[in-house]
N, C-alpha and C positions, 0 to 999 in steps of 0.2 A: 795607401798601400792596398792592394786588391785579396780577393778575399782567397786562400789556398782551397783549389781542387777537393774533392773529400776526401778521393784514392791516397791523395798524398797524404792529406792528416792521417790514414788510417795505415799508409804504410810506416810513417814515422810513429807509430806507437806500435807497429809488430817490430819494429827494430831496438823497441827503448825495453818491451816486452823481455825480446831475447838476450838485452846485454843483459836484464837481472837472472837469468838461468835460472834453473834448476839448483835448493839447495843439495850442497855434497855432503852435508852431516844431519845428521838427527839425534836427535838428545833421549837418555832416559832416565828419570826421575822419580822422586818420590820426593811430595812437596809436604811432606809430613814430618818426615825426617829432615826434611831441609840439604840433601843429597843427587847430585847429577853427575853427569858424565854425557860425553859425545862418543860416536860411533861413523863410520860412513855409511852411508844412506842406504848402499845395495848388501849390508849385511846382513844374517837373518839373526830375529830373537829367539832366547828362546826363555821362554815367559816364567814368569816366579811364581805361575801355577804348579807348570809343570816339570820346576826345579822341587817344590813344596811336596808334590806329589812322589817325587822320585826320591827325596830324604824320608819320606816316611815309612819308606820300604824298609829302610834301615834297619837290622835288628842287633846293633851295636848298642853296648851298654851306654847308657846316656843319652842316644839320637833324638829321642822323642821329646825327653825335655828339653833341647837345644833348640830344636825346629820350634818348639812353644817359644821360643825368645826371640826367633827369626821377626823382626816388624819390616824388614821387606829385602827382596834378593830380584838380581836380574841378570841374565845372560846374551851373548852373543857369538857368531863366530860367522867367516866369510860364508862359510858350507852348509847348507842345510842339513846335509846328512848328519851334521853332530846335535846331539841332544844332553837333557837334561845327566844320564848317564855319564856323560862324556865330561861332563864338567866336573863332576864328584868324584872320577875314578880318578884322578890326576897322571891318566896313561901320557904319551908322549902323541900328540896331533899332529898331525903332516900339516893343517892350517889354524890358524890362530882363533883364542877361544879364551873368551871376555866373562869376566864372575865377577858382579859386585855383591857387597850383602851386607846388613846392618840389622846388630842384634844384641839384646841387652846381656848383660853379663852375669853369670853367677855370682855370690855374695863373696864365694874363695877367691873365683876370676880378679873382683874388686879390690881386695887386699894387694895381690900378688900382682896383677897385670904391672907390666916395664916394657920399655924398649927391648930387649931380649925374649921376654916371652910375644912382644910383638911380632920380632921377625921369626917365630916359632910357629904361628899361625898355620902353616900349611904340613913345612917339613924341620925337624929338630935343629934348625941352623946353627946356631949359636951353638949345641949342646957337638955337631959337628966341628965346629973350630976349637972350641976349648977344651975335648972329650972327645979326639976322634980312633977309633977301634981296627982294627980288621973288617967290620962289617960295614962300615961307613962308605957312603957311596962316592966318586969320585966329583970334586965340584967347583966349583968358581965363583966365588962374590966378584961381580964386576961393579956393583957399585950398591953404595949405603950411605942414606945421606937421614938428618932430621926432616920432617913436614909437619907446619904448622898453618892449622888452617882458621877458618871463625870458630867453627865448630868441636875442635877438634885438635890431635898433634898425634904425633907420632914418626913410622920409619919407612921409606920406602928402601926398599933391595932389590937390587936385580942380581941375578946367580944362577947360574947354568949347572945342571949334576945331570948324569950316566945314570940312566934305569935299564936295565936287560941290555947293554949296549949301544942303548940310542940313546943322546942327549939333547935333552930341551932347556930351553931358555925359560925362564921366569922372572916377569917385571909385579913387582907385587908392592903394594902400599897397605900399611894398616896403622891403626888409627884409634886412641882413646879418645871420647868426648871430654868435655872440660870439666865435668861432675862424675867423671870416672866410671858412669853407669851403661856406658853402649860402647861396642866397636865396630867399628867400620872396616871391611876388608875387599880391596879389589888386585884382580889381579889380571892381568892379559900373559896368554903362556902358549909354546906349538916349540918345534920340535927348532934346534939351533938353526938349520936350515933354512925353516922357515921363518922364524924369527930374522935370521938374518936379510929376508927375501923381502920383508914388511916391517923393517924396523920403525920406518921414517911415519908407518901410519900406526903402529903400537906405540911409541913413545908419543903421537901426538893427543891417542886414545888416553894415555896413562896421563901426560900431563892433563889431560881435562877434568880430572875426577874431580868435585868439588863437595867439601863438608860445609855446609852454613849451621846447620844442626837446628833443632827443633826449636818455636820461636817461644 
């Protein structure tokens, strides 16, 4: 058999080149924690500096000691224009906008932490369904399930509530460790809209988050 042209050899390898593409996802981690999660590629971060730096503005009672317990936090969102502000305010986003974070508990936390103050994490949920007032905001659990992972267990919920008359969507998982000392909390959130507009790539975001937990 005669020996192949070089052009050919070398266009069969720009061809075998291109079937592998471009990956579509990119990972962020913390291989301390034993914690990851995927993202699409053309998203922007926004870094656990400048989430760190934006909690510490804080002059809420407790902020300071909490962020002392932060051992790592990460963000995203399609938009560059959203920042580290944007993630802490929990305003309602017209595009989707990625928090993970992992931090040890207080000693009370430890006692007291459950599946109920799990899905309390953000907004008083639980204290909304079994407790709800006049002032209680209008809302939806569309879903609550257990997750159990190496590292870890707990609840993910997803539930849509009305703030000032816009309603956003929130797919949120949290998470005790197995020695009950750290929690884990992610959440991907934007406005129903938009949630609706990018389900198929926030649920793929959400299912990725993974607990292996520290070795």
């Amino acid at each position: 058999m005669g020996r192949q042209p070089k052009f050919v050899i070398f266009a069969s390898l720009l061809a075998l080149l291109a079937s592998c593409g471009t990956p579509s996802q990119k990972y962020a981690a913390s291989k301390s924690e034993g914690v990851y999660f995927t993202v699409p590629v053309s998203w922007h971060e926004i870094t656990g500096a400048s989430l760190n730096a934006q909690e510490a503005r804080s002059t809420a009672v407790g902020a300071a000691e909490k962020l002392a317990l932060v051992k790592w936090q990460d963000a995203f969102s399609v938009d560059p224009k959203y920042g580290a502000k944007d993630v802490f305010s929990f305003k309602v986003t017209s595009q989707p906008v990625v928090f993970a974070r992992v931090r040890v508990l207080f000693p009370d936390e430890v006692n007291a932490v459950s599946y109920n103050s799990l899905r309390n994490v953000i907004v008083p949920l639980t204290d909304w369904v079994n407790y709800p007032t006049k002032t209680t905001p209008a809302f939806n659990i569309i879903d609550d399930r257990e997750i159990i992972e190496k590292g870890a267990r707990g609840v993910r919920t997803i539930y849509s509530l009305t703030q000032s008359g816009e309603e956003q969507t929130v797919d949120q998982t949290a998470l005790v460790s197995a020695d009950r000392q750290k929690i884990y909390v992610f959440v991907v959130r934007c406005s129903t809209v938009c949630y609706e507009k990018y389900k198929s790539a926030i649920t793929k975001i959400a299912d990725s988050f993974t607990v292996r937990g520290t070795r």
